[in-house]
N, C-alpha and C positions, 0 to 999 in steps of 0.2 A: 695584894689587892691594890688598886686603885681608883682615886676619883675622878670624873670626869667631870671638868664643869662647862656648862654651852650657856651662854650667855646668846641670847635671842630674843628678839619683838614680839609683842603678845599675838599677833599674828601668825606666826610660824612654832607657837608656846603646843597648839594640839601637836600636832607633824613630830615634835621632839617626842611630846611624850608619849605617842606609840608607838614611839622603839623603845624607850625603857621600860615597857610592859613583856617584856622576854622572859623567858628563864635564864638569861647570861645575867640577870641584873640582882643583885644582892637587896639593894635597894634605892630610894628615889625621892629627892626632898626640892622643894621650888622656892625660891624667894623672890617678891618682886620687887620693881625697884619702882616707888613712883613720880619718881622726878626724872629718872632717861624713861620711862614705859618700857624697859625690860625686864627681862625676868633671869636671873640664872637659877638653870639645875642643875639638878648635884646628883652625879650616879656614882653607885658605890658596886664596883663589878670585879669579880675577879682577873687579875693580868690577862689571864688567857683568851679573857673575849674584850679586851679595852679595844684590838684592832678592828674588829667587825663593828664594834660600836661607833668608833669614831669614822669607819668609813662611811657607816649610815649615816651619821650628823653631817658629815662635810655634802654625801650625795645631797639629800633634799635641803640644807642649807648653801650649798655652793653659789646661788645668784643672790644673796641674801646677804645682810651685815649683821656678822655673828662672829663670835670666839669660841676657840674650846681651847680647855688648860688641863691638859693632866697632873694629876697633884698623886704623889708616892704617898700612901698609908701605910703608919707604923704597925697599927694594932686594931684589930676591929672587937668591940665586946658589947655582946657574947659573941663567940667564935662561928661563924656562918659553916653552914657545910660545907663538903668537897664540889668546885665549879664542874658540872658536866660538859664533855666536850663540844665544842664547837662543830655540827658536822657540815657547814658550810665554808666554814674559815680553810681555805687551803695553807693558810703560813702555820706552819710549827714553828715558829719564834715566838715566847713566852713573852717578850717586850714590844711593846709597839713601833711599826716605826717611826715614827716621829720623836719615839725616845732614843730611840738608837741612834736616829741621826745627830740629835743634839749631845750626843755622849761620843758619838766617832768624828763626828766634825770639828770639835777641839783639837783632835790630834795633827789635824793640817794646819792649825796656825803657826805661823811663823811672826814671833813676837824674839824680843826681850828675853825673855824666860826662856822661850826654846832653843835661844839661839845659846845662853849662860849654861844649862843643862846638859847641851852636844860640849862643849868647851871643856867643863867641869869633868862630866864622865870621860872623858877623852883621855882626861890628863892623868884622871884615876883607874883609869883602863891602863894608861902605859905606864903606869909605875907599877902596878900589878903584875903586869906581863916580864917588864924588867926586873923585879926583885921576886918573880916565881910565886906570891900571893895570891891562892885562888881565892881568899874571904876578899880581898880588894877588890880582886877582877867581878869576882859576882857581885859587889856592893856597885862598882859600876854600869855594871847589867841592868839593874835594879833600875837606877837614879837617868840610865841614857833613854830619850823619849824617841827613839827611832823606830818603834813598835808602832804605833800610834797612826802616822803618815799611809803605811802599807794595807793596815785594816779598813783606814778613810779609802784609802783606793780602792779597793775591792767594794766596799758597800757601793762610793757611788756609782763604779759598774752597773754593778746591781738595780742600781734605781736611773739608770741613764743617767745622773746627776752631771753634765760636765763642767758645772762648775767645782763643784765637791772634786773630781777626779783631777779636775789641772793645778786644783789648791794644793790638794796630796801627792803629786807628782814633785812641782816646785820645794814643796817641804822636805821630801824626801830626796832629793837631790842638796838641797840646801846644808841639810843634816849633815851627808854623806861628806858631800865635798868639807865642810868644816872639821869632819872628824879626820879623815884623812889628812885633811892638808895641816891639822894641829900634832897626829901625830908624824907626820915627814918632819916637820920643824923639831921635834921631841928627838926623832929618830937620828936626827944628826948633829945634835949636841949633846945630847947622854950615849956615854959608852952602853952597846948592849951587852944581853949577856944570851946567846945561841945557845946554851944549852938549860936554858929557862923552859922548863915541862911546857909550862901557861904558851909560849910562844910557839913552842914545837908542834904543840897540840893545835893550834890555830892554821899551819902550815901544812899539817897529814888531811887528808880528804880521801873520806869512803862510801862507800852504799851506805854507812849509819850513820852519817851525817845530813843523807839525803833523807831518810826516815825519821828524824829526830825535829827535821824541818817542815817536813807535812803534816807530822803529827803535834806540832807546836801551834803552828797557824794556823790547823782544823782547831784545836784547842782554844787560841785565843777569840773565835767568833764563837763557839760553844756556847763561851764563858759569857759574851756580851750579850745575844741574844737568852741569854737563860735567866740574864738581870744577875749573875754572878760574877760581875766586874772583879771583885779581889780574888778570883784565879787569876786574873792577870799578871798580878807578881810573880807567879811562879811560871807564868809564858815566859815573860821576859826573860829569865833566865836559863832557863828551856832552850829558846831559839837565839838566843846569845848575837844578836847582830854586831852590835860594837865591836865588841872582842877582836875579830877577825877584821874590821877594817882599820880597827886601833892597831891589828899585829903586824897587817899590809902598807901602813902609810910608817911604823916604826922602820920594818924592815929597808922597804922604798928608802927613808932616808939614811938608812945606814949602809946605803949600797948594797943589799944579798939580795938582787934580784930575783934570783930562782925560788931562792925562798917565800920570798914578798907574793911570787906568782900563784905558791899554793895558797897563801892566805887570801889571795883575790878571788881564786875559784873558791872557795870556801865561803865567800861573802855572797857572791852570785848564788852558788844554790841555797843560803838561806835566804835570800831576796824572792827569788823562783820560784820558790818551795814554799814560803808563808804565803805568797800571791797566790798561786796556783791552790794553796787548801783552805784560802780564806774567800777563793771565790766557789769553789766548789761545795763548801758547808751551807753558803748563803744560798747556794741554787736549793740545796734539799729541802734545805729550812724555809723556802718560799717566801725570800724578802725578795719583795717586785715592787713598783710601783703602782698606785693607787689607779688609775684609769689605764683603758686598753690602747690609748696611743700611744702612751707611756710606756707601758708594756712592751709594743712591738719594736720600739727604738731600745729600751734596755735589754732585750731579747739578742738583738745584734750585738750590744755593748759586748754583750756577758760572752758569747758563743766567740767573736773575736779573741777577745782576751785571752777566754782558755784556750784558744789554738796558739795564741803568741808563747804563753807560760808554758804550756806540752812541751813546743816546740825546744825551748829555750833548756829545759828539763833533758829533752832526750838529745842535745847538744852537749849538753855538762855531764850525763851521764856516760857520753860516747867518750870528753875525753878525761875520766876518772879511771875508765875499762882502759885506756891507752897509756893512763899514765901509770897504771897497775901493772898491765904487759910490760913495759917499758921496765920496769924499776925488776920485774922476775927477770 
């Protein structure tokens, strides 16, 4: 559950509170304020319908000077019954968006932090890989925030955001190229060791690596829009990004090209493959943007995209089948 609070002019106080006279509304309390002549109320609504709600506040408050704050509730008592469905609401996401955005928007900053955390995991990815340590490699998985960047892309598709989309691009380029270019530097002053499982396993590319990739990045939006953020630990190392370009830039610098090369396809289709099922989860899930002009620009966003990722998908596909032939 959550509260919704709309801080509004006594004015626009009726207008508010004939929408919280619904049955999505658990309950409903006002305080006014008499020194600004506002009033905030306080809805108390189950997740499921916080989105229809707040789009109702924003519609008839939109030329108005108003706030609304979502506020996460622990515990309600006594326990309210089960929310009945929304049969209005088209989005199956159990979170609003506007919470979502402020939870996947984090993942495109490029600070300090994110920059220490690609570094850090980098370096504990290539000593993992070189001394054959899968509890290292995975503790790298963990801790690398390269997740983060690809999910913010796919949403702001979703919502036309192109600010959101060029934040998560830059990020995720930012990322890449650091991790790469820390382990090339790694990769040609520590002896490797080629018959490290952890590395080998990063160089073989299959159809189950493509699988493992779609079903990671459907998984990671799953998890966000259900309000069940801590699955995400277990995406992260699920779709294992670092790994493989921590194996690609060790490789690269210790001269095994050919080998570096499957680790690079290997990175491509987990980049492909979390895009491609993180914007297709968000299509079912009906995260759109709030108004219809909105709509028809991220309508485009989205329908490009999945034609870029297909495409990129049945490119990497055609040459795993060649590299298969090839190797029989």
């Amino acid at each position: 559950m959550r509260i919704i609070e709309v801080v509004v002019s006594e004015e626009n106080l009726d207008m508010v509170m004939r929408v919280t006279r619904g049955k999505d509304v658990i309950d409903v309390w006002s305080l006014p304020n008499s020194k600004t002549g506002e009033t905030v109320v306080r809805v108390l609504a189950p997740m499921t319908h916080c989105q229809a709600l707040i789009d109702k506040f924003h519609g008839i408050l939109a030329n108005e000077k108003h706030h609304i704050v979502l506020i996460p509730t622990l515990a309600v008592i006594p326990e309210p019954p089960p929310a009945e469905p929304e049969p209005s609401d088209k989005s199956k996401s159990t979170a609003a968006r506007e919470e979502l955005y402020n939870t996947v928007a984090d993942g495109a900053n490029v600070d300090s932090t994110f920059i220490m955390l690609i570094v850090l995991s980098t370096l504990v990815a290539g000593i993992g890989l070189v001394k054959d340590n899968v509890a290292v490699v995975i503790g790298a998985m963990v801790i690398a925030p390269l997740l983060g960047p690809n999910l913010a892309f796919a949403f702001g598709v979703a919502l036309g955001d192109h600010v959101l989309t060029t934040r998560a691009i830059r990020a995720n380029l930012i990322g890449l190229t650091i991790a790469i270019g820390v382990s090339v530097v790694a990769g040609a002053l520590l002896p490797l060791n080629l018959n490290s499982h952890e590395i080998v396993s990063r160089t073989a590319v299959d159809y189950a690596s493509v699988a493992l990739a779609l079903a990671s990045g459907a998984a990671a939006v799953l998890s966000l829009t259900s309000g069940l953020s801590s699955v995400l630990v277990g995406v992260m190392v699920a779709v294992a990004l670092l790994p493989p370009a921590a194996a690609f830039g060790l490789l690269l610098g210790g001269g095994e090209m050919s080998k570096a090369l499957g680790a690079a396809i290997l990175l491509a289709i987990n980049l492909v493959c979390v895009n491609l099922a993180a914007q297709l989860v968000l299509v079912s899930r009906g995260v759109r943007p709030r108004s219809w002009w909105q709509k028809k620009e991220a309508h485009q966003s989205v329908v490009l995209n999945l034609v870029l990722w297909g495409v990129l998908l049945l490119i990497l596909l055609v040459i795993i089948y060649l590299e298969r032939a090839y190797a029989l």
